[in-house]
N, C-alpha and C positions, 0 to 999 in steps of 0.2 A: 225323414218325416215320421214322428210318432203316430203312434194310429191310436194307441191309449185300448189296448187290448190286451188283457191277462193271458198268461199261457204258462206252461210247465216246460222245461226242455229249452232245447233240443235233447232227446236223448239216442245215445247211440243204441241202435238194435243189430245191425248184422256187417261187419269188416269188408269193406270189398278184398277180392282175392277170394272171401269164403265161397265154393263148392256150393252148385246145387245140381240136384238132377233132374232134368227133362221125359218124365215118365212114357209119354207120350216119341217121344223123337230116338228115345233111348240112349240121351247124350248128358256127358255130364257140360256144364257151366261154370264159370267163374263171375264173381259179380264185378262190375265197372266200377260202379263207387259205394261209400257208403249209404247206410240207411238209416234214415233217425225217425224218430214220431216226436208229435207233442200233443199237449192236450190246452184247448182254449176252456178256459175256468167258464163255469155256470152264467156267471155274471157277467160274461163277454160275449157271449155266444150271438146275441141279437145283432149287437156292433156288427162281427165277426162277418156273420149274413149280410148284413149291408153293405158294407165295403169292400169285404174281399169274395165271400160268396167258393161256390162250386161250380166247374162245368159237367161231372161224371155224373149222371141221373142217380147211381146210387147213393149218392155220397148228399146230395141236395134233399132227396129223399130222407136221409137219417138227420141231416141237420134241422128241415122243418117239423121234424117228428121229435127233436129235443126241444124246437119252439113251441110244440105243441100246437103249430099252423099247418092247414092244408098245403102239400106243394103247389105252385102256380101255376102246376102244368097239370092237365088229363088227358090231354089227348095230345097228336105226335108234334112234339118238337124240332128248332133246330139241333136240338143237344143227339137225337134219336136217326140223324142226318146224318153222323159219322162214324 
């Protein structure tokens, strides 16, 4: 199913196998799999929101503030549940 949303990527950022360290636990890590980002293009972004959306409060946060819309939450949600 096309969804008819511009993006960049996949691009690889970090190899699983790579090392990291757990500053806190004092342990080092390996990662599981890889890590990619992408970026959904200016002109998609609304789409983006309506169909596929966020559940991490931050991340919804930063996408209605590229919409230059208030988020539709103020006060506690289910997303603030988990």
């Amino acid at each position: 199913m096309r969804l008819n949303i511009e993006v960049t990527g996949p691009h690889l950022t970090v190899k699983k196998g790579t090392p990291f360290y757990d500053r806190k636990k004092r342990k080092t890590y390996y990662r599981r799999k890889n890590e990619y980002y992408l970026y959904v293009r200016a002109s998609s972004r609304r789409r983006f929101a309506e169909l596929i959306g966020f559940t991490i409060k931050r991340k919804i946060e930063r996408l209605m503030k590229a919409l230059n819309l208030t988020p539709f939450f103020s006060h506690k949600t289910h997303l603030e549940d988990k």
